[in-house]
Phi, psi and omega in degrees: 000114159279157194274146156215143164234127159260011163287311177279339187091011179218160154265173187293303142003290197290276176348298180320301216272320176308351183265309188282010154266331164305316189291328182305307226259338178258345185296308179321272200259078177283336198272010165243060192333299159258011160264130176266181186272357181239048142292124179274330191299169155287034198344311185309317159321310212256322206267302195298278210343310191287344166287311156305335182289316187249028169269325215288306217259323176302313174298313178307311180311304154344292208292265181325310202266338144310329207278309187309297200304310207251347176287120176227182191117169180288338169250039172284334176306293184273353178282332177308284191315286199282351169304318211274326168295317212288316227271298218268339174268322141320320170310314172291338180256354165269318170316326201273326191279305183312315160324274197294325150342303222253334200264308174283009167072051157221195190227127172311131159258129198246012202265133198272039152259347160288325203301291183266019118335305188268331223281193181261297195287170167268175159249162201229164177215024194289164147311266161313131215293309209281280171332311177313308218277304188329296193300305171300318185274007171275335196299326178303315233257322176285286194335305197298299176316297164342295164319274179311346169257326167338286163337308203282281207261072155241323160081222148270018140302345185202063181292353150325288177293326194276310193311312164329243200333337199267333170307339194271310186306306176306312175291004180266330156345276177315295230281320199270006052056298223264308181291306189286005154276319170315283200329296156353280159342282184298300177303329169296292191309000000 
């Protein structure tokens, strides 16, 4: 008895014979381990794109962990304490870009003579507490844009990578979320 469904538009028959030609079809090229041929992307494109992403979350962490060392004043504390969380998640968003880089059989460029050349956001050296926080949500605010067009045009050519970046997006989100309540805050006080 053959299977049909109309809910998929196929017979099982059909279905089969697509899996033993996909298992034919990863046997060929293994040494490009998960990329397949029903990779969509430009890879070479995505690893440099991914590589400006994670010169970009290197300069925060940099960026963030000045802010934490150098932040003083009477409301240093708790702005520090969110400087040093913002510094530890960025880290995690570079580990995470780096990571997929290596999944797309390229190489993290980690090299700081590059870092600022490549990255999107600036680095900052303000002083002042109120300058700092200013300076982190516009770098947040250059991300969130960064992130979204990246997104926009990976499209479904790479849903790996874009499902990475939307998740990345959501925490810079939180993160400028986050500045603009300290600014918010500091200024009522």
């Amino acid at each position: 008895m053959a299977y049909s469904s109309a809910k998929y538009g196929h017979r099982m028959e059909d279905f089969l014979t697509d899996v033993e030609t996909l298992r034919r079809r990863a046997r060929e090229h293994i040494d490009q381990g998960p990329i397949t041929e029903a990779y969509g992307a430009d890879r070479e494109r995505v690893v440099e794109v991914l590589n400006d992403a994670l010169a970009t979350e290197l300069v925060c962490v940099l960026r963030y962990k000045r802010h934490y060392y150098t932040a003083t004043g009477i409301n240093a504390g708790p702005v520090a304490a969110e400087f040093l969380q913002h510094a530890t998640e960025e880290l995690a968003h570079a580990d995470q870009i780096a990571l997929r880089i290596v999944q797309l059989q390229g190489a993290p460029n980690f090299d700081p003579a590059s870092l600022t050349e490549r990255r999107h956001s600036e680095y900052d050296a303000s002083d002042g507490l109120l300058a700092m926080i200013r300076e982190d949500l516009v770098a947040e605010r250059v991300a969130i844009a960064s992130y979204n067009n990246i997104i926009r045009w990976i499209g479904d050519k790479d849903p790996t990578t874009r499902r990475l970046l939307e998740d990345i997006l959501a925490m810079e989100e939180e993160h400028a979320d986050d500045l603009l309540n300290l600014l918010t805050t500091l200024h009522a006080s």
